[in-house]
N, C-alpha and C positions, 0 to 999 in steps of 0.2 A: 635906149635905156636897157637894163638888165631886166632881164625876167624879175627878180622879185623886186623890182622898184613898180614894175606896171602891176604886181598881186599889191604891192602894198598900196596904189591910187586908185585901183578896182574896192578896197576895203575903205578909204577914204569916202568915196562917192555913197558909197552905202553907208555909212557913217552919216553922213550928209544926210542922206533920204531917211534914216532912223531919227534925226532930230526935226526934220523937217514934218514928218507925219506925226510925231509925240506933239507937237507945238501946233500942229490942224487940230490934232483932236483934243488938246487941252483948248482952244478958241473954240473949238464945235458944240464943250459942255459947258464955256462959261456966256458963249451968245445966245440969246434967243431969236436972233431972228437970222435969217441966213445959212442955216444949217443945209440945204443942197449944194450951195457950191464947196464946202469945205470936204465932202464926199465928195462930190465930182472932183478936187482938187485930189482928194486923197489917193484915188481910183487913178490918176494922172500921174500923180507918182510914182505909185507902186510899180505901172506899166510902162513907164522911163527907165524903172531901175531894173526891169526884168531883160526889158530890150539888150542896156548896157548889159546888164550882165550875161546875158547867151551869147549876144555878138564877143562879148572877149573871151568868154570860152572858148566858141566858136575858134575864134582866130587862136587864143592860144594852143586848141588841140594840135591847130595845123606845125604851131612851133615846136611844140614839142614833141611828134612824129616825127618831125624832119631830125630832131637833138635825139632822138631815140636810133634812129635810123645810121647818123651821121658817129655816134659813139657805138654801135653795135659793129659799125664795120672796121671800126679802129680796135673794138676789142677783137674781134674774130683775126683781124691782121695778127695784131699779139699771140692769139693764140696759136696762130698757123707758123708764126715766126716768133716767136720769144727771145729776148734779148737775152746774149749772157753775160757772165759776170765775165769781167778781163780775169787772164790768169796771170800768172809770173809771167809766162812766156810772152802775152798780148802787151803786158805792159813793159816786159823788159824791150820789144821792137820800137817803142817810143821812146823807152829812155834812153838806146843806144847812138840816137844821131847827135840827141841835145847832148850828152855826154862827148861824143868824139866833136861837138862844134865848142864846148866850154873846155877843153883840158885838151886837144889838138891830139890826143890818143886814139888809137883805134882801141875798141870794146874791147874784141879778144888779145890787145897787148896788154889793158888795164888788168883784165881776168887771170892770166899767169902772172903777173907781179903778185896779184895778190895771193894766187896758193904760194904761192915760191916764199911769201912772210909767213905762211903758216896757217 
C-alpha cells in the first residue's frame, strides 16, 4: 500500500474507536446497572488505539527515514551533477544520423545545398 492509504486506515481505526467510546459512554448514562465494565471496556479501548497508533508511528518513522535518506541522496546526486539542457549542438548529433538514415544524405552535403539556396 502507499503511504497515505495506510495514514488514511490509521485515521479509519480511530474513527472506529471515536464511535465506539461515544456509544459506551452514551450506555454507561442510560444503564444503571453495570456501569464498571463500560469503564473497564472504555479504558480497553483507549489502550488498543494508543498501542495501534505508536506502533505505526513507530513503523512509519522507520519509512520515512529511510524516503528521507533515499531522496536526499538523489537530491545531493543532482546537485553534484546537474543535468543540462541539450543545446543546438547536443541535439543536432541526434538529428544528424536520423537525417542521413531518411534522406540517404550526408549532413554536411545537406548544409552547403542549403547555403548555396540562400
Amino acid at each position: 500500500m502507499q503511504k497515505a492509504h495506510l495514514y488514511e486506515e490509521v485515521f479509519i481505526v480511530n474513527q472506529g474507536v471515536d464511535q465506539a467510546v461515544r456509544g459506551l459512554e452514551r450506555l454507561k448514562k442510560a444503564a444503571a446497572i453495570g456501569e464498571e465494565i463500560y469503564g473497564d471496556t472504555l479504558a480497553t479501548l483507549e489502550h488498543a488505539r494508543a498501542q495501534v497508533n505508536l506502533q505505526f508511528l513507530a513503523d512509519m518513522e522507520q519509512a520515512e527515514k529511510r524516503d528521507a535518506a533515499r531522496y536526499e541522496r538523489r537530491a545531493s546526486n543532482e546537485r553534484t551533477h546537474p543535468k543540462q539542457a541539450p543545446t543546438k549542438w547536443t541535439l543536432a548529433r541526434g538529428v544528424r544520423p536520423a537525417f542521413a538514415a531518411c534522406t540517404g544524405l550526408r549532413w554536411d552535403c545537406w548544409n552547403a545545398v542549403r547555403r548555396s539556396r540562400g
